[in-house]
PATI-970863 format. One line per 3 residues: number of its first residue (from 0); their letters; for each residue x, y, z negated of N, C-alpha, C, O. Coordinates in steps of 0.1 Angstrom, whole numbers. Each point is the difference from the previous one (the first is absolute). Last residue first. Layout:
NUM) a) X Y Z X Y Z X Y Z X Y Z  ...
% end
This chain:
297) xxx) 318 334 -32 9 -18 1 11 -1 -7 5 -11 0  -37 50 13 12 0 1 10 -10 5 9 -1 8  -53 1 -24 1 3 19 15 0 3 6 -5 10
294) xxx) -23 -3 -57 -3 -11 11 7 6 14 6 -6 9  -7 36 -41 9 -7 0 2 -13 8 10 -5 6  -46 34 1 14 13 1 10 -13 0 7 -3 10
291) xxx) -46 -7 -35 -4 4 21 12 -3 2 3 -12 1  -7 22 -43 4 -12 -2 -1 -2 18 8 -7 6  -18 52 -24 13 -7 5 2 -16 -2 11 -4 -1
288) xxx) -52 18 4 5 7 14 12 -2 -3 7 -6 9  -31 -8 -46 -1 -12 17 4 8 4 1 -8 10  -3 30 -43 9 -4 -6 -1 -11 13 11 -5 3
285) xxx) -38 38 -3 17 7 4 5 -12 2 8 -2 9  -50 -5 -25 5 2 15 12 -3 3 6 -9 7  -17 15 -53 -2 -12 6 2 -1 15 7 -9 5
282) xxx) -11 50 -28 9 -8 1 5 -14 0 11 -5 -2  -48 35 24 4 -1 -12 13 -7 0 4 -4 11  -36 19 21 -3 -14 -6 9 0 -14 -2 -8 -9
279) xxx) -9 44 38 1 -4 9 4 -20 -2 1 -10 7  -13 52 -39 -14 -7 11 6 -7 10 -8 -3 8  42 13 -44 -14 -5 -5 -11 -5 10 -6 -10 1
276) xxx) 43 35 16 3 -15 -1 -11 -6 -7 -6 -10 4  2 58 -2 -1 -5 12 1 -17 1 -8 -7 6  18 32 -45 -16 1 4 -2 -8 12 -9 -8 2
273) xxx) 51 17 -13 -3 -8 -8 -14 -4 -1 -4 -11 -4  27 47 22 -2 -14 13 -6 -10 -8 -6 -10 6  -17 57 -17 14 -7 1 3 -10 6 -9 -5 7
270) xxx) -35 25 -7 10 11 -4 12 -3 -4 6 9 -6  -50 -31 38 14 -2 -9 7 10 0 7 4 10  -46 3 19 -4 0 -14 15 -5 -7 5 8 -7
267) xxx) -5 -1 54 -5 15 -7 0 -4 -13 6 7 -8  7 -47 36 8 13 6 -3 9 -13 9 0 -8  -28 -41 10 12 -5 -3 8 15 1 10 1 -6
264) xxx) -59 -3 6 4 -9 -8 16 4 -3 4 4 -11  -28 20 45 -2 5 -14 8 -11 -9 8 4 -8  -8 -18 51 11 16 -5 -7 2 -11 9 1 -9
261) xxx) -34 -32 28 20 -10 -7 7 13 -1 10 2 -7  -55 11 14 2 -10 -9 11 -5 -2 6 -4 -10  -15 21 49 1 9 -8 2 -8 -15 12 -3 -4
258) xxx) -20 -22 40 18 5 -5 0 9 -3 11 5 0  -56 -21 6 9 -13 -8 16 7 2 9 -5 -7  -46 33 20 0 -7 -16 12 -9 -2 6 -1 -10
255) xxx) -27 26 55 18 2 -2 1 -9 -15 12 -4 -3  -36 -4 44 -5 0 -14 12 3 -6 10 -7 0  -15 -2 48 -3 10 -4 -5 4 -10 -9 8 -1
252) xxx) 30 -47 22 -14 0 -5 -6 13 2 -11 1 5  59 -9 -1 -6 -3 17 -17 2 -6 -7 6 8  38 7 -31 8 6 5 -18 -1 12 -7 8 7
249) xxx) 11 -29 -53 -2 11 3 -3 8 15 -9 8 1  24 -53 -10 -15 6 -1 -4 10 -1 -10 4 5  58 -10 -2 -7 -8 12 -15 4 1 -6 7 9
246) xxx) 33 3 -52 0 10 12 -7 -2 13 -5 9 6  2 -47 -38 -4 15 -4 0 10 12 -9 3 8  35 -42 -3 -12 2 -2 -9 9 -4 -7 3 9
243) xxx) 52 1 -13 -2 1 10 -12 -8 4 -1 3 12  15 -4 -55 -1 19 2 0 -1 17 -2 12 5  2 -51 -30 -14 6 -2 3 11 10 -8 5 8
240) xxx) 45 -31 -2 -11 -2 8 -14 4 -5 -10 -1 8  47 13 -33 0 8 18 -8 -11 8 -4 4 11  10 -22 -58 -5 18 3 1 6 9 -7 11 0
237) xxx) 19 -57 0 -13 2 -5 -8 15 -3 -11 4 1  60 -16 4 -9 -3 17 -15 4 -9 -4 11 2  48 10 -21 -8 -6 3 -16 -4 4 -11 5 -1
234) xxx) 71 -6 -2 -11 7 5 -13 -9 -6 -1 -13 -1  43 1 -24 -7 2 10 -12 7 6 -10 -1 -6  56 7 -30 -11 -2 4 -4 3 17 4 8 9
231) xxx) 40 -4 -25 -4 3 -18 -16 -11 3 -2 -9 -7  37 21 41 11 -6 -11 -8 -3 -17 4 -3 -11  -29 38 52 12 -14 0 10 1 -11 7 9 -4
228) xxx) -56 5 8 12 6 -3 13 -11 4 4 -10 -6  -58 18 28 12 -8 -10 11 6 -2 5 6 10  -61 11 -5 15 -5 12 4 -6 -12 -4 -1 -12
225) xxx) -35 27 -4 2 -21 5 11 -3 10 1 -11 6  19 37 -35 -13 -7 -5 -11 10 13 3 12 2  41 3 -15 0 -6 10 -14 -4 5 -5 3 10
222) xxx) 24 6 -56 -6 11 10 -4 -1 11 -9 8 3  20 -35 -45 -7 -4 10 -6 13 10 -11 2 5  33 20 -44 3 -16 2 -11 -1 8 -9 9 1
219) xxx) 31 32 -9 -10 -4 10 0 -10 -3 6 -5 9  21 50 -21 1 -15 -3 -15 -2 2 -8 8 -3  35 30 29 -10 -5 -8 2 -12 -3 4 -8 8
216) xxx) 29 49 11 -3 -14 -3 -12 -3 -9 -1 5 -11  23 35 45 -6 -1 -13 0 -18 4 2 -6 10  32 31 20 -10 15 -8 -8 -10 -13 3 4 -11
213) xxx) 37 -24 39 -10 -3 1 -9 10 -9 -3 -6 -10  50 4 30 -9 -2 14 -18 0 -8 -10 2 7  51 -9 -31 0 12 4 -6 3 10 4 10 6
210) xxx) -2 -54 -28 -5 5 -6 -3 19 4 -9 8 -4  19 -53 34 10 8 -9 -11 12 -4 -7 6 8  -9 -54 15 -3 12 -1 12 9 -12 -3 -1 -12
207) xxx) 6 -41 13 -4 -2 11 1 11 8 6 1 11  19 -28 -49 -4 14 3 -7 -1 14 6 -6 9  22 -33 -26 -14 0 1 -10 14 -2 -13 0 -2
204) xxx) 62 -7 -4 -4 -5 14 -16 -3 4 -5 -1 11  27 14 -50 -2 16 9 -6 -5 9 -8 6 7  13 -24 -55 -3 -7 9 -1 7 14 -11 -2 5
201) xxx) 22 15 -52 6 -11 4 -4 -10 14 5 -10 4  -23 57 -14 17 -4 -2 6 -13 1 11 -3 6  -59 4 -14 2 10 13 16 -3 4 4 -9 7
198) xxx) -16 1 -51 -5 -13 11 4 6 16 8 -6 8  -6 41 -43 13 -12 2 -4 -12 8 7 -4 9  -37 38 -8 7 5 8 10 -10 -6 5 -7 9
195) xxx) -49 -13 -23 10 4 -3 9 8 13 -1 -7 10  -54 -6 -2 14 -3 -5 10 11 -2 1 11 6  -60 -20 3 16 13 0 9 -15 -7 -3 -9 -7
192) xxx) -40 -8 39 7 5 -14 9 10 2 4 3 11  -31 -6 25 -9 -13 -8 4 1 -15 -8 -1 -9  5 45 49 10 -13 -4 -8 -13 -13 -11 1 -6
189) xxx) 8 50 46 -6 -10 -13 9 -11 0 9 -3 9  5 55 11 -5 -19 4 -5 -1 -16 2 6 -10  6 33 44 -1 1 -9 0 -18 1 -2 -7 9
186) xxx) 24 53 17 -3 -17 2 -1 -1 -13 7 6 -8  2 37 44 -9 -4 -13 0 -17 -6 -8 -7 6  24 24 37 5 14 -7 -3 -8 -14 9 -4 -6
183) xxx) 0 -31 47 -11 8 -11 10 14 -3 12 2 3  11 -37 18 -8 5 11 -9 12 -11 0 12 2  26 -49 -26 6 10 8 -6 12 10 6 11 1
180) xxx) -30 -45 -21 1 5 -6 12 13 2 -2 12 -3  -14 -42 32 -11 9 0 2 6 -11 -8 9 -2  39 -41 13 0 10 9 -13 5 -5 5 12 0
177) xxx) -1 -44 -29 12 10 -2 3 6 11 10 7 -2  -46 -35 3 -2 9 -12 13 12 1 -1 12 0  -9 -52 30 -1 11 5 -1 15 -8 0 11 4
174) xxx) -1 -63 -12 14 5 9 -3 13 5 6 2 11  -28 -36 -45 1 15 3 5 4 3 3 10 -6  -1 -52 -11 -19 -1 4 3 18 5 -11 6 0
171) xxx) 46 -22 -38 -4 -7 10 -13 4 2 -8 1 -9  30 11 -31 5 -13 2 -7 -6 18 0 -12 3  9 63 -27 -14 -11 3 10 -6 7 8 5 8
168) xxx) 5 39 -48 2 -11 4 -14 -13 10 -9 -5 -7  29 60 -3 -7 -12 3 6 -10 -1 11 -2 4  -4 51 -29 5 -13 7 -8 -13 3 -3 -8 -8
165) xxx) -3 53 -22 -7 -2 13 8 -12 14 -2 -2 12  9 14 -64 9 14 14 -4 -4 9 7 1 10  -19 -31 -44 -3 11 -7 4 9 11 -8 9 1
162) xxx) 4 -59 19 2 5 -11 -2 18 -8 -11 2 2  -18 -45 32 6 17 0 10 3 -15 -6 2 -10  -23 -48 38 6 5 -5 9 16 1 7 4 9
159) xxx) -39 -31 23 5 -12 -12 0 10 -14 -10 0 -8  -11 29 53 12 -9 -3 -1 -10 -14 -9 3 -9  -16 31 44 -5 -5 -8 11 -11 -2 -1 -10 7
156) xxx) -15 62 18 9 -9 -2 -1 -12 -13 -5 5 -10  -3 50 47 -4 -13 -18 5 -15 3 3 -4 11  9 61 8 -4 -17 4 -4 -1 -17 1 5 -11
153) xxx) -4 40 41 4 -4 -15 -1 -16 8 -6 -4 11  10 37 19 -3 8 -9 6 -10 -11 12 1 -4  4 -17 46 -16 2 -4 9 7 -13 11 -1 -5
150) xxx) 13 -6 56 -3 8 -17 -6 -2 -7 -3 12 -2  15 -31 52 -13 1 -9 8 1 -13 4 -10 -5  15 24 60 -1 -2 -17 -12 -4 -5 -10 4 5
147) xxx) 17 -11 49 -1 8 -8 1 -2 -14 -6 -11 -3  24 -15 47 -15 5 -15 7 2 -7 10 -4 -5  8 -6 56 2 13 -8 -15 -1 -12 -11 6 2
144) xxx) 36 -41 39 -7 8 -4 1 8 -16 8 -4 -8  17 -2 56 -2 -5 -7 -7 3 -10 0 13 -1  28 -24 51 -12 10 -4 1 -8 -21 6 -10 -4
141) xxx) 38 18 39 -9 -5 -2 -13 1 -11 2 6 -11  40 19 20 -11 5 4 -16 -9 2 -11 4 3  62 -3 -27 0 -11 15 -13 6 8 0 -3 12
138) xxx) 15 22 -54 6 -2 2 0 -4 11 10 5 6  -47 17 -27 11 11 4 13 -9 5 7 8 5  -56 -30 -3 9 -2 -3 8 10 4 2 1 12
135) xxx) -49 8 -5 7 -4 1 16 -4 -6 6 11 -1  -65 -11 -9 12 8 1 14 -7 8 1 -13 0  -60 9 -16 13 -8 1 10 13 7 -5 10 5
132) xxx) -34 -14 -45 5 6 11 13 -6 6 11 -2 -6  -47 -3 -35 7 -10 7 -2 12 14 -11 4 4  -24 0 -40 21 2 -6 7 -8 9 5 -10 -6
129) xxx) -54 11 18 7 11 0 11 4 -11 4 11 -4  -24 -55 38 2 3 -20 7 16 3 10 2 6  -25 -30 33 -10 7 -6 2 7 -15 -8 7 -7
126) xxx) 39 -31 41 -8 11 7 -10 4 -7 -7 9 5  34 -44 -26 11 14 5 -9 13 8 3 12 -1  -18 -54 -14 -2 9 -14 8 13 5 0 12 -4
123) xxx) -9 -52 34 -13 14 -3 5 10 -14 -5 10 -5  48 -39 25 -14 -2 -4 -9 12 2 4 12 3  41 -17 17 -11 -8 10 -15 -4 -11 -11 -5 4
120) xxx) 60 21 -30 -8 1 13 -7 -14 6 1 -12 -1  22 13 -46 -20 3 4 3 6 15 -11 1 6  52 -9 -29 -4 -9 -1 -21 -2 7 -8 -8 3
117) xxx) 44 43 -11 -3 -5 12 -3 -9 -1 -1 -4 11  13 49 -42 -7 -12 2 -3 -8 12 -10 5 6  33 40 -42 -8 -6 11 1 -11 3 8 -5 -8
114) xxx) -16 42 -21 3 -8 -5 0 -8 18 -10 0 8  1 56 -32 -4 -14 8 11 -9 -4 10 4 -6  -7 40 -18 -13 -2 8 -5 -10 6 -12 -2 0
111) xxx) 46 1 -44 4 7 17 -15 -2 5 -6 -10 -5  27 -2 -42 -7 10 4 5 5 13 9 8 2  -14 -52 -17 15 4 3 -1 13 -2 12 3 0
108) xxx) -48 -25 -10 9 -7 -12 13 6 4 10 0 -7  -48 10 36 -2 6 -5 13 0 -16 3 9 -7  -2 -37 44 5 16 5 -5 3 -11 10 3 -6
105) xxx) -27 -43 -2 19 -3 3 5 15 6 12 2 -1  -61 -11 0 8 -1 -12 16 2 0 7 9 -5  -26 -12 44 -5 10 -6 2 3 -12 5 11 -3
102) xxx) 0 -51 24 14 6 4 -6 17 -6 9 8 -3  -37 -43 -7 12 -4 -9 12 13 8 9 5 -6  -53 -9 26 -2 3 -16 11 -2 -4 1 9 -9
99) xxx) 2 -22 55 1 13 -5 -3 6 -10 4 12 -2  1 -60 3 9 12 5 -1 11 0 9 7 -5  -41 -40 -4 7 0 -11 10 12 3 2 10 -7
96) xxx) -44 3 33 5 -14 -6 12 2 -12 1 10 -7  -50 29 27 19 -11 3 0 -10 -4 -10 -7 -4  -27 53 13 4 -16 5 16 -5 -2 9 1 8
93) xxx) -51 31 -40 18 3 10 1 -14 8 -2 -11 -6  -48 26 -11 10 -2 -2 14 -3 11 1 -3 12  -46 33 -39 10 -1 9 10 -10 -1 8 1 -8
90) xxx) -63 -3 -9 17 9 -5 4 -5 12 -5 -9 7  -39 2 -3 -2 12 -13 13 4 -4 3 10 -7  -19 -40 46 9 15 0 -1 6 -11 1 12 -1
87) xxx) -22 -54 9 -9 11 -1 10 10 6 -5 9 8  26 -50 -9 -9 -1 8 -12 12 1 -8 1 10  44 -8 -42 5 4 10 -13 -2 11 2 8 9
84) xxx) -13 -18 -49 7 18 -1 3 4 10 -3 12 4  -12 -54 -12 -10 6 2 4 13 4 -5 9 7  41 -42 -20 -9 -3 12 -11 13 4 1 5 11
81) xxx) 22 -6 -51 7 11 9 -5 -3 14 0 9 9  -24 -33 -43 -4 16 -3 11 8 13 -4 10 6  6 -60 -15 -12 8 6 -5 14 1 -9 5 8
78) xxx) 55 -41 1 -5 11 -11 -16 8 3 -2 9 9  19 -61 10 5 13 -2 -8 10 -11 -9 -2 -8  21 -50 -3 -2 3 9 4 13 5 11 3 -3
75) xxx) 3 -37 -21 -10 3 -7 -9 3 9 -10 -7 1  58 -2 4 -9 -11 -1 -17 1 -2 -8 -9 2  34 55 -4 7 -10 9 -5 -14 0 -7 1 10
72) xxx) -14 48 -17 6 -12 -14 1 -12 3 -8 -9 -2  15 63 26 -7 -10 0 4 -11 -14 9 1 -8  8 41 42 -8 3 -15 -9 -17 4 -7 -3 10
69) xxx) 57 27 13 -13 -9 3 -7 -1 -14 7 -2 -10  26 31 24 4 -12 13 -17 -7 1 -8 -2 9  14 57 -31 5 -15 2 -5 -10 12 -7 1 10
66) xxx) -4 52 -28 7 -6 10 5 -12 -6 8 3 -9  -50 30 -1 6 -11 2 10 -2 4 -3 -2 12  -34 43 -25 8 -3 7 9 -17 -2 -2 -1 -12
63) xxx) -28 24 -17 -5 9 13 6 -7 13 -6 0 10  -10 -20 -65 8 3 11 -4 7 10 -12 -1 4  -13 -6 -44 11 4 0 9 3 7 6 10 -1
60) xxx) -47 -32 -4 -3 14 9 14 6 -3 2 10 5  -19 -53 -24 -6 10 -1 2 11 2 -4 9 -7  21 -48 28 -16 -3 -5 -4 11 -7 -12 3 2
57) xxx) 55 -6 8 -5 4 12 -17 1 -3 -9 9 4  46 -20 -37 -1 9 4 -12 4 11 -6 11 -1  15 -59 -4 -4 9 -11 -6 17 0 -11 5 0
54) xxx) 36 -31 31 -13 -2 4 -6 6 -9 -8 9 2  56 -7 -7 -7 8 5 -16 -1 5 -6 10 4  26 -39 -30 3 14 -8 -9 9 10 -11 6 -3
51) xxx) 16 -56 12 -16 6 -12 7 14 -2 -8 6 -7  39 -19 49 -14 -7 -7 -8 4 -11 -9 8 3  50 -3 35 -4 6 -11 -10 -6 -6 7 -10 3
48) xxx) 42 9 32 -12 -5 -7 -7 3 -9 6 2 -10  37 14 29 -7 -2 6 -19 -6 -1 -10 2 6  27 31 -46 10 -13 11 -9 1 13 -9 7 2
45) xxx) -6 40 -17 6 -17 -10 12 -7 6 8 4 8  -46 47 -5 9 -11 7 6 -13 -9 -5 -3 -11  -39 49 14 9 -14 -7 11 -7 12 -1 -2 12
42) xxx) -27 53 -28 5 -6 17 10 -14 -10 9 2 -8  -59 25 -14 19 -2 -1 4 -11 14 -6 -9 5  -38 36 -22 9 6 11 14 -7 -1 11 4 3
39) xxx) -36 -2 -52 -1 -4 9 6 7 16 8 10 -2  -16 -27 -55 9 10 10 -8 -7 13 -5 -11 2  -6 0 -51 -9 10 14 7 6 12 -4 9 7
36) xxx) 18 -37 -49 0 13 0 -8 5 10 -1 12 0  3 -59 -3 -10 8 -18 3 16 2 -8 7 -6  31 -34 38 -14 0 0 -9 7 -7 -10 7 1
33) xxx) 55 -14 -12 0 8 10 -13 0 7 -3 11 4  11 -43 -34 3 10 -6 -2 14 11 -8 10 -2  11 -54 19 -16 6 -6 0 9 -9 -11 4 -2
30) xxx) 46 -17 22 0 6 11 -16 -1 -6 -9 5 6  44 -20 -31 2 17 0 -9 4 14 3 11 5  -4 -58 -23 -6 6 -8 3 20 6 -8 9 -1
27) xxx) 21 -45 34 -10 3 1 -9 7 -14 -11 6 1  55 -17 23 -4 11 -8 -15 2 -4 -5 11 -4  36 -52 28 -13 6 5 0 10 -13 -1 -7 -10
24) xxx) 30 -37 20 3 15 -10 -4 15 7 7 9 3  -24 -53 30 16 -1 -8 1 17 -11 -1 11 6  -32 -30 34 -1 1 -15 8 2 -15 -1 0 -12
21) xxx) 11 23 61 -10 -12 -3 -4 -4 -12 -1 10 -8  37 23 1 -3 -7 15 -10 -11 0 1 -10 -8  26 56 -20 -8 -17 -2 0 -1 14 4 7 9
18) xxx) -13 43 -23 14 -7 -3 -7 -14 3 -13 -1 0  -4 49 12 -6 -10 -12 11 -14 6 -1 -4 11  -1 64 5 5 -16 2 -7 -6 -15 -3 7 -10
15) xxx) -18 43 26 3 -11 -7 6 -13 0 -7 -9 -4  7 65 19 -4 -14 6 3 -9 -12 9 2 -8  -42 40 -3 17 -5 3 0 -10 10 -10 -5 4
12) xxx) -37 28 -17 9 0 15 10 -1 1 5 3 11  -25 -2 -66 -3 6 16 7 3 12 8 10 1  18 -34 -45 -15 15 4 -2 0 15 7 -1 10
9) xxx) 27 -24 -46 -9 -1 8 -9 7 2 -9 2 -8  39 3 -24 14 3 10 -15 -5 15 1 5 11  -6 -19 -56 -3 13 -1 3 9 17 -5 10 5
6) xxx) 12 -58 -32 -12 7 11 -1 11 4 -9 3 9  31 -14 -52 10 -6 14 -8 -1 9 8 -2 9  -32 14 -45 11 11 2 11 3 12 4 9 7
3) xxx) -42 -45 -21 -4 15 4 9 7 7 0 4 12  12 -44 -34 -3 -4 14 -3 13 6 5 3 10  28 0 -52 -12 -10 3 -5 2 16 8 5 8
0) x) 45 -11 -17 -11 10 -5 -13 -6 2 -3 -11 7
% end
């Protein structure tokens, strides 16, 4: 469906998972779409790792709340806007790691309240994260700990390929899609192309996501964009280091012009993606992000 329609399910103060890991099949066209709507109060979670989605969000007032491992653009550097956020208090955020984000998922994918977990005693995450209670073993009585469910409202999601009944198909870069997609009430994804449900059929092994898990599909080529889609294109570097320049001068100058300006440009004014890829270079880009892609591959 178009992008509107399949947004729809986002409103004010849901929780939001956003699919991918680091720069890896980043949602990033359905999470400026979601910008363009004005939602805001939304409690985000993800992979362990997050980068341009949620820093995105954060820069204009979208988020209330946080829980992931870590918001940053790994060689690049860290995230300036969730840096500032979290150092004002202007949002809350949850303290964990890959485990207890993953074992929260994993109760919420069993439908049982907690998930439990021993791999994190002796960290700070155990005495300060409030979904982590430790309990005791009903078999041997040894201690153990107890996080709590993460549910989110709706996920988004950003795969290769989708055929017509909402079947994923991503070749890799997202080991976390299909527990957050289990875990979701709501899961919408973008995708790069539609394919055939026979292609689908002839090939099941590469279902990632079973189509009955997934509420809407948008076709998105370069949705991802400036993350990478794996199997298709490379991140890219030259647009997260404007957009993290920018935000830097902003953040630390106190001139907000230069990343207001990259949100009017790339965020508010493109009324399709097709608009968007125009300002972000065209298809000439695209066309070095996957030749990137191939090289890196080898």
């Amino acid at each position: 469906m178009d992008v509107g329609a399949a947004l729809e399910p986002v409103t004010d103060g849901i929780t939001l998972s956003i699919g991918g890991t680091a720069f890896f099949n980043k949602p990033c066209y359905l999470v400026r779409e979601i910008i363009k709507k004005g939602v805001k109060n939304l409690n985000l979670c993800g992979s362990p790792h997050a980068t341009y989605d949620f820093d995105l969000l954060i820069s204009v007032g979208a988020a209330r709340r946080v829980m992931v491992g870590n918001v940053g653009f790994e060689y690049l550097g860290l995230a300036p806007n969730f840096r500032k956020a979290c150092q004002e208090g202007t949002i809350e955020t949850v303290l964990c790691d890959e485990a207890s984000l993953v074992g929260g998922y994993m109760a919420a994918a069993e439908g049982i309240p907690f998930h439990p977990v021993i791999s994190i005693f002796g960290s700070d995450i155990v005495k300060y994260s409030p979904q982590i209670k430790q309990i005791s073993d009903p078999f041997d009585g040894e201690p153990v700990l107890a996080v709590k469910a993460v549910a989110p409202d709706v996920a988004i999601i950003h795969a290769l390929q989708s055929d017509e009944y909402g079947n994923i198909r991503a070749f890799g870069g997202s080991p976390f899609d299909i527990l957050i997609a289990k875990a979701s009430r709501k899961v919408i994804v973008s995708v790069e192309e539609l394919v055939s449900n026979k292609r689908v059929l002839r090939e099941p092994e590469q279902t990632t996501i079973p189509g009955y898990l997934v509420t809407a599909v948008v076709e998105a080529p370069y949705g991802a964009h400036p993350c990478l889609c794996y199997g298709s294109y490379l991140h890219d570097e030259e647009h997260i280091k404007d957009y993290i320049q920018r935000a830097r001068s902003s953040l630390s100058g106190g001139n907000p012009q230069p990343f207001a300006e990259y949100l009017q440009r790339y965020i508010y004014e493109p009324k399709t993606i097709y608009e968007y890829i125009d300002r972000v270079g065209g298809t000439k880009k695209m066309m070095q992000l996957r030749r990137a892609w191939s090289y890196a591959e080898g």
